[in-house]
DODO-57133 format. One record per residue (C-alpha): residue number from 1; x, y, z; residue in three letters; chain. Coordinates in steps of 0.2 Angstrom, whole numbers. Each point is the difference from the previous one (the first is absolute). Layout:
<atoms>
<NUM,<X,Y,Z>,ALA,A>
...
</atoms>
This chain:
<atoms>
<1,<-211,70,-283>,UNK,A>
<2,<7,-9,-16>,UNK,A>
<3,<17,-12,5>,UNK,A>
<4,<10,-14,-10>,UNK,A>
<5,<2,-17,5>,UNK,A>
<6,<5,-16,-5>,UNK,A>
<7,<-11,-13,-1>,UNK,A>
<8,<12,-14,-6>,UNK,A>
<9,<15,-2,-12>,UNK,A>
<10,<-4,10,-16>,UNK,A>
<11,<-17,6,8>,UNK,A>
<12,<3,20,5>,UNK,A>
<13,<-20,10,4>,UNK,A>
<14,<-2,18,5>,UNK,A>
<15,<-15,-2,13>,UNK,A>
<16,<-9,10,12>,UNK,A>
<17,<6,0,16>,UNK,A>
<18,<-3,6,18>,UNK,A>
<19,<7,18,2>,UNK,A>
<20,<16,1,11>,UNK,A>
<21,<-3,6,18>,UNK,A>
<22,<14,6,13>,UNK,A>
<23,<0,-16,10>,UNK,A>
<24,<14,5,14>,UNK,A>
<25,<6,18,6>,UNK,A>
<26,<15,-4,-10>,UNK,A>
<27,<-11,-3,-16>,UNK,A>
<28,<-2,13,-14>,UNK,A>
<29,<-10,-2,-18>,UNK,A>
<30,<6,6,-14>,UNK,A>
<31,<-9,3,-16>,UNK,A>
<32,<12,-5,-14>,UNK,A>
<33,<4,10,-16>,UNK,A>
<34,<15,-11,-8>,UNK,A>
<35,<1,-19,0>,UNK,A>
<36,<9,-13,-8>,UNK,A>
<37,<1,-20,-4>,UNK,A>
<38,<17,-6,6>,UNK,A>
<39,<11,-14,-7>,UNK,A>
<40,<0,-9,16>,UNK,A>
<41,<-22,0,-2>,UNK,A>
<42,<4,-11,-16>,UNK,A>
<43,<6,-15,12>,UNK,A>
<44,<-18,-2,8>,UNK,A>
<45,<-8,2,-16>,UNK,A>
<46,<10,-15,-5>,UNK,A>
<47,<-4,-11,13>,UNK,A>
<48,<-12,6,13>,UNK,A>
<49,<-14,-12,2>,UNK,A>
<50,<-17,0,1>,UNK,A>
<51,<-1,-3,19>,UNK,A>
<52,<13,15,4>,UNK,A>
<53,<-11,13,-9>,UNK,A>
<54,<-8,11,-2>,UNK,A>
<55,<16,11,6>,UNK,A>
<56,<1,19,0>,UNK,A>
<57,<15,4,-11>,UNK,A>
<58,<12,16,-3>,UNK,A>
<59,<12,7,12>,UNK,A>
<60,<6,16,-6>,UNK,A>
<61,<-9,14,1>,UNK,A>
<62,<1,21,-2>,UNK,A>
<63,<-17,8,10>,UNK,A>
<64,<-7,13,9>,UNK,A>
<65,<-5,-1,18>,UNK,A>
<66,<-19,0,4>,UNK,A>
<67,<0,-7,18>,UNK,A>
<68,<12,-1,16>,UNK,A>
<69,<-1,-10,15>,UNK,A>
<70,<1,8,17>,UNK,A>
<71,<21,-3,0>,UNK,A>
<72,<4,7,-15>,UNK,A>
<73,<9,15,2>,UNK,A>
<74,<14,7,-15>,UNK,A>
<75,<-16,-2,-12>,UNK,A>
<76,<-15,11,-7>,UNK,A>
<77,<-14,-5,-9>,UNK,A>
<78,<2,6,-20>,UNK,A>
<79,<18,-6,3>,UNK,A>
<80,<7,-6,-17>,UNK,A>
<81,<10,-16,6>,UNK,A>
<82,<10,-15,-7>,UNK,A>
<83,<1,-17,10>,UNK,A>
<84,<12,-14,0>,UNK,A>
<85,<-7,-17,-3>,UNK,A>
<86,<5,-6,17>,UNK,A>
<87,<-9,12,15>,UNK,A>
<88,<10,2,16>,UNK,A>
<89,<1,9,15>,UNK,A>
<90,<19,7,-4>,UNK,A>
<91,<3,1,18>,UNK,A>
<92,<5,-18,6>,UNK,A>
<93,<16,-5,1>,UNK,A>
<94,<-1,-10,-17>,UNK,A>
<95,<-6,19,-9>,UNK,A>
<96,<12,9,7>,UNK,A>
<97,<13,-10,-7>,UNK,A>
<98,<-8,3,-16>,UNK,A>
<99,<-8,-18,-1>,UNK,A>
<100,<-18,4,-1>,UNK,A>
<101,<-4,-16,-8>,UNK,A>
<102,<3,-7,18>,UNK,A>
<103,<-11,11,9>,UNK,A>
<104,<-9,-9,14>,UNK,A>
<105,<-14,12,-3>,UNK,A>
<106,<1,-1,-19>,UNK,A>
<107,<-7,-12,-14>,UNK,A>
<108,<-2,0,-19>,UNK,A>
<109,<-13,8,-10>,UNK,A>
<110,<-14,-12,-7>,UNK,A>
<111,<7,-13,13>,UNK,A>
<112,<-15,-1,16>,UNK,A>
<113,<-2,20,-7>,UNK,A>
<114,<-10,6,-16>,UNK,A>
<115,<11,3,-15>,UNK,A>
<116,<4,16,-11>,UNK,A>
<117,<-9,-5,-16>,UNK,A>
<118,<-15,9,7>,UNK,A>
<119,<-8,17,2>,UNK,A>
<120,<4,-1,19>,UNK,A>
<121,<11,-7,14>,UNK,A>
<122,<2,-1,18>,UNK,A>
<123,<19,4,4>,UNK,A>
<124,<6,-9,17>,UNK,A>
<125,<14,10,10>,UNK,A>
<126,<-5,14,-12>,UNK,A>
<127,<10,14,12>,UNK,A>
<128,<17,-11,-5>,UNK,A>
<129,<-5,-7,-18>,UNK,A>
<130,<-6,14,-10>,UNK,A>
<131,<9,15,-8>,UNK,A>
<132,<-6,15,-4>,UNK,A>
<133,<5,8,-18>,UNK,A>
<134,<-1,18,-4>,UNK,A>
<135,<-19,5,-1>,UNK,A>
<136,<6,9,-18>,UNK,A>
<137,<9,-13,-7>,UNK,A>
<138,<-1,-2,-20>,UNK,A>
<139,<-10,-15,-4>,UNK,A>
<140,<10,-5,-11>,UNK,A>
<141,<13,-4,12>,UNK,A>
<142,<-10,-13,7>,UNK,A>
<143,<2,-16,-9>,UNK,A>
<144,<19,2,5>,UNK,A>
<145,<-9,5,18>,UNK,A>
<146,<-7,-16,2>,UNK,A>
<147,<15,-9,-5>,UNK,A>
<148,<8,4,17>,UNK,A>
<149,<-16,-11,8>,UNK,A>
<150,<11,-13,-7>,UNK,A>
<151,<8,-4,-14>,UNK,A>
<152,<13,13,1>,UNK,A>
<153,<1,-2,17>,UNK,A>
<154,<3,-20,-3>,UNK,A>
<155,<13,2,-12>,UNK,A>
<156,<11,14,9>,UNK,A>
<157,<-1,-13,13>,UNK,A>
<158,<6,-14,-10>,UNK,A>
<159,<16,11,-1>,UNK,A>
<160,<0,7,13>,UNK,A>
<161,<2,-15,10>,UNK,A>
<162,<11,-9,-13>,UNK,A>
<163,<12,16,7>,UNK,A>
<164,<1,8,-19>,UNK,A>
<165,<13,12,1>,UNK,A>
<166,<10,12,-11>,UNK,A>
<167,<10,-9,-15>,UNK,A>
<168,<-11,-16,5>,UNK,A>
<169,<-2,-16,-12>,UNK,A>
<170,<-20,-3,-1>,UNK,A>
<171,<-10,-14,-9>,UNK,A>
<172,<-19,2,0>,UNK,A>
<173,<-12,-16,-3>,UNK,A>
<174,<-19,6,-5>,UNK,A>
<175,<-5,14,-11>,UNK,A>
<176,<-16,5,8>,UNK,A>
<177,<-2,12,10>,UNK,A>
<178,<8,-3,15>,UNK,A>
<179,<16,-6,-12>,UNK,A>
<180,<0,16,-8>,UNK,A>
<181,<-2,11,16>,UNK,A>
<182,<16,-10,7>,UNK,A>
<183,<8,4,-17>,UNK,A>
<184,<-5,19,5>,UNK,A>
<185,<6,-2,18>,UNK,A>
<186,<16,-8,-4>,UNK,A>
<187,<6,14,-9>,UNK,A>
<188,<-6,14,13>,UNK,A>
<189,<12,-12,12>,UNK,A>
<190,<15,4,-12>,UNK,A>
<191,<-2,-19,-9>,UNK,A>
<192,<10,4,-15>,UNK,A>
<193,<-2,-16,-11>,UNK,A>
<194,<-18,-7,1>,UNK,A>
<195,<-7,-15,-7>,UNK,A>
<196,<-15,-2,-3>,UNK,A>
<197,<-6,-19,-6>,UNK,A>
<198,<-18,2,-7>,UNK,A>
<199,<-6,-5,-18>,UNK,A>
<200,<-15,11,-2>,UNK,A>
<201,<8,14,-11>,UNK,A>
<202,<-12,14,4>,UNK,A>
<203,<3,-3,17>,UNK,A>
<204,<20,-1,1>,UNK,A>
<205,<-1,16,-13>,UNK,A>
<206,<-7,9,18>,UNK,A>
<207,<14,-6,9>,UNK,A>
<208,<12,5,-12>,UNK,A>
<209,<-8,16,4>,UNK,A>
<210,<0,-2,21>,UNK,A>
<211,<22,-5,-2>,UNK,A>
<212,<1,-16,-7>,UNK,A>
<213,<17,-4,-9>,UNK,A>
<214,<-5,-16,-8>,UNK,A>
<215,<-13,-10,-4>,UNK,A>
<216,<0,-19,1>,UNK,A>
<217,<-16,-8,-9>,UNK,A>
<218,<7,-18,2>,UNK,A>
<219,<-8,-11,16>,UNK,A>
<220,<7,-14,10>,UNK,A>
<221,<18,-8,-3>,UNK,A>
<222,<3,12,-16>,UNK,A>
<223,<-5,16,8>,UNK,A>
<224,<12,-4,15>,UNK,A>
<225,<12,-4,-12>,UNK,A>
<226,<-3,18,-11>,UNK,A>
<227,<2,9,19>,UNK,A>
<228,<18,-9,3>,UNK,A>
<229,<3,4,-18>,UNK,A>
<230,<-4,18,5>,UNK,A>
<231,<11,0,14>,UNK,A>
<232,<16,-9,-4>,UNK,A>
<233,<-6,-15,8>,UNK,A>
<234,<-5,5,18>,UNK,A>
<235,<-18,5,-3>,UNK,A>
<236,<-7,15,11>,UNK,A>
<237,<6,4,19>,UNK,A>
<238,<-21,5,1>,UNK,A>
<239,<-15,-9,-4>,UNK,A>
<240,<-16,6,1>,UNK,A>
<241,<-15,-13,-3>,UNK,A>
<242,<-16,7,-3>,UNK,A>
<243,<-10,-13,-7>,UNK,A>
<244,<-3,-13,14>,UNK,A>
<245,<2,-18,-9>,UNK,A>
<246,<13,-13,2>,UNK,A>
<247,<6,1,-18>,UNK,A>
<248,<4,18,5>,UNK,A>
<249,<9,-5,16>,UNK,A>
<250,<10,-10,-8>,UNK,A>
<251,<5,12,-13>,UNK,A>
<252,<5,12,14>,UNK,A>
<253,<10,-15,9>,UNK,A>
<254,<10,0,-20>,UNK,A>
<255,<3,19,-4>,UNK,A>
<256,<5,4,20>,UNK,A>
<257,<19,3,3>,UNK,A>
<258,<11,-9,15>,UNK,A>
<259,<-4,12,13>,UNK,A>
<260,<-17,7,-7>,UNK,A>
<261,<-16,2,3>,UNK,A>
<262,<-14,-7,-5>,UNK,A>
<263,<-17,12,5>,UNK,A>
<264,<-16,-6,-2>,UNK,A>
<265,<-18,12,-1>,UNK,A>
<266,<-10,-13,-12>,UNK,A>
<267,<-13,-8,10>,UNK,A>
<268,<7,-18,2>,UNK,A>
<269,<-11,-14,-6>,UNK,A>
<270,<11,-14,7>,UNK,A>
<271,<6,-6,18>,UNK,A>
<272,<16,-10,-4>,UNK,A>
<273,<14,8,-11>,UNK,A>
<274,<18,-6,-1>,UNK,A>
<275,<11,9,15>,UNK,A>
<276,<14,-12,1>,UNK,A>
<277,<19,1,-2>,UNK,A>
<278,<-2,-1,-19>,UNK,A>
<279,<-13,14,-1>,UNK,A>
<280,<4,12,13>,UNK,A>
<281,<10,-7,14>,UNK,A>
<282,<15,-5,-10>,UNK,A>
<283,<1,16,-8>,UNK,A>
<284,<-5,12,15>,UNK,A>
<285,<-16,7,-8>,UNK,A>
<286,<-10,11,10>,UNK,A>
<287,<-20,-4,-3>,UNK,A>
<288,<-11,17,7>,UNK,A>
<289,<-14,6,-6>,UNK,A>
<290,<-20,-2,6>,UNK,A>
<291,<-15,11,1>,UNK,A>
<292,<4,19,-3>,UNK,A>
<293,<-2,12,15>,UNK,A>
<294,<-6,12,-14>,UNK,A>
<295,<-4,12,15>,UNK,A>
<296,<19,4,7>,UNK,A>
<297,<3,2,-19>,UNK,A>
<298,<-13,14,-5>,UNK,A>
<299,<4,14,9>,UNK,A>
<300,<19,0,-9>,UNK,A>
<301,<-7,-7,-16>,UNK,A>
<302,<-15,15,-4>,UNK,A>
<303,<10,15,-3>,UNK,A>
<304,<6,-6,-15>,UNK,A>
<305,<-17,-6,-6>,UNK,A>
<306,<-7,17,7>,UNK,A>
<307,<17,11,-12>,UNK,A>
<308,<-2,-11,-14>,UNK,A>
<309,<17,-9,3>,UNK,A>
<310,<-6,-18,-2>,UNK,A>
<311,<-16,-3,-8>,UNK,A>
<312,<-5,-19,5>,UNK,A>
<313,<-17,2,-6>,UNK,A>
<314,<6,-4,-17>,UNK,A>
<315,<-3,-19,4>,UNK,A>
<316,<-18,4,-1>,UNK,A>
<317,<-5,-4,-21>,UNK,A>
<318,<-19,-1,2>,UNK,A>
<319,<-14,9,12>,UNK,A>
<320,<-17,-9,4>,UNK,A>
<321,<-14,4,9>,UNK,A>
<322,<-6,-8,17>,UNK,A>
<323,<-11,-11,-11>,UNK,A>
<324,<11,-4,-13>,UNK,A>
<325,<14,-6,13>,UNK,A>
<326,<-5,-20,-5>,UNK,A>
<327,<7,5,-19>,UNK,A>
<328,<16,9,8>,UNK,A>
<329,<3,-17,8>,UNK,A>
<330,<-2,-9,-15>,UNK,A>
<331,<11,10,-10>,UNK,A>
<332,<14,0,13>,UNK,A>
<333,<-3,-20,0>,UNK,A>
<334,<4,1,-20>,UNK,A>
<335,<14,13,2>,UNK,A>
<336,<-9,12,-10>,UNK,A>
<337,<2,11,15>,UNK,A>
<338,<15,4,11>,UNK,A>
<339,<-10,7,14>,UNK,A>
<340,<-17,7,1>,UNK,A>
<341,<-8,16,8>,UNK,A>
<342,<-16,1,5>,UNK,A>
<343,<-7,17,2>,UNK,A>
<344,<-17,5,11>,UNK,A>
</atoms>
């Protein structure tokens, strides 16, 4: 089969590579029909180095089942299917708490499994990670499908464990797609002002459109001060961080209220970060976030997808090809994209 990696920073290949084979009686594969490049897949493509690659890369996928192992009941081949990007066996203690991200049985895709930039994968804990979509859904519904592989998933959790709450105070740092997804997710919560702090105007246009009361294009000490101005002063009582670098931190650390919440989905790309009396302690900041359980969030998050309610899949501005999924990196790298779709 033909499958992405990454070589090095800046050095994306599609390739042949061995066909996935179910490996466990848990295992199923899945031939994909919808893929995508994530923002979080920019990060190794900044700075993976030679001696790390090559790595299989892509973690959200739409399929079609083509093999089950021996375990696998709730499934059929020709079952149409969306995955999380985190596989799990949603019945440990951790998944039924709705932390699937925690699963002793569970692990990442493209982590020590292949990724979802590729004709085929092998699905671990296939019985609890995949969900089957109606066999006559309209294609068309399936960019905004996919999204709930992660994406939307990540930014309903990004206010969803910020608490967001009817009448609520939101700031959102990052306007990709994650950002704009919590933009969407806060107002389905009930958020009813909603900042969003992004300087890309195509991008903060979409999350005018997904509930965004404001805009805020300035960065750093002026773009916290334009929130307080916002606000009388106080800034947000939510935060929600989706880009994953300090600068953006510390930006949530400013625009937070005393008594708020600051809840971060961006990927962070730093180990220390200010959590003293000044930053958080002082002021009795909450700090939540981490990697979404997409998987407790899909089943309550598709009907709306599936009625036409929400329609996530607008974050997607350019379709590619398998092979042509090294130029859909590129041109998220130089923001000429907000998200890419690759179709098989």
């Amino acid at each position: 089969m033909r499958a992405t990696f990454m070589h090095q920073a800046g050095d994306v290949r599609v390739q042949d590579a061995p066909d996935p084979v179910v490996e466990q009686p848990t295992d199923a594969v899945v031939r994909i029909v919808r893929s995508c490049v994530c923002g979080s897949d920019l990060h190794p493509y900044h700075s993976l180095s030679a001696e790390d690659g090559p790595a299989p890369m892509g973690h959200e996928f739409i399929g079609v089942v083509e093999e089950l192992g021996s375990e696998v009941s709730g499934l059929s081949r020709g079952d149409l299917v969306v995955s999380p990007f985190a596989f799990a066996d949603n019945t440990c203690a951790y998944c039924r708490e709705g932390l699937q991200t925690s699963c002793p049985q569970g692990g990442f895709f493209a982590a020590g499994v292949g990724g979802a930039q590729a004709e085929a994968i092998r699905v671990p804990q296939a019985q609890g990670t995949l969900v089957k979509l109606p066999k006559d859904v309209d294609s068309a519904l399936l960019p905004s499908l996919l999204t709930l592989a992660d994406v939307y998933g990540t930014g309903y959790h990004a206010a969803h464990q910020a608490r967001v709450r009817q009448g609520d105070s939101v700031t959102v740092i990052g306007d990709g797609a994650v950002g704009l997804l919590a933009v969407l997710s806060a107002r389905q919560l009930g958020a009813e002002r909603i900042i969003l702090m992004g300087r890309h105007k195509n991008r903060t246009d979409l999350g005018r459109f997904f509930g965004a009361t404001d805009v805020v294009a300035e960065r750093g000490e002026e773009g916290v001060a334009k929130v307080h101005e916002l606000t009388g002063g106080q800034g947000t009582r939510a935060v929600l961080e989706a880009v994953g670098h300090l600068p953006a931190y510390e930006m949530a650390i400013g625009a937070v209220r005393a008594g708020g919440v600051i809840s971060r989905v961006g990927v962070p790309q730093y180990e220390e970060a200010p959590v003293g009396f000044g930053s958080l302690f002082g002021p009795n900041v909450t700090l939540t976030g981490g990697p979404a359980p997409v998987r407790a969030y899909i089943d309550e998050l598709m009907p709306a997808v599936l009625d036409g309610t929400v329609d996530p899949g607008r974050v997607f501005d350019r379709t590619v090809s398998l092979e042509e999924t090294p130029e859909g990196y590129r041109a998220m790298d130089r923001r000429e994209a907000l998200k890419v779709l690759i179709t098989l």
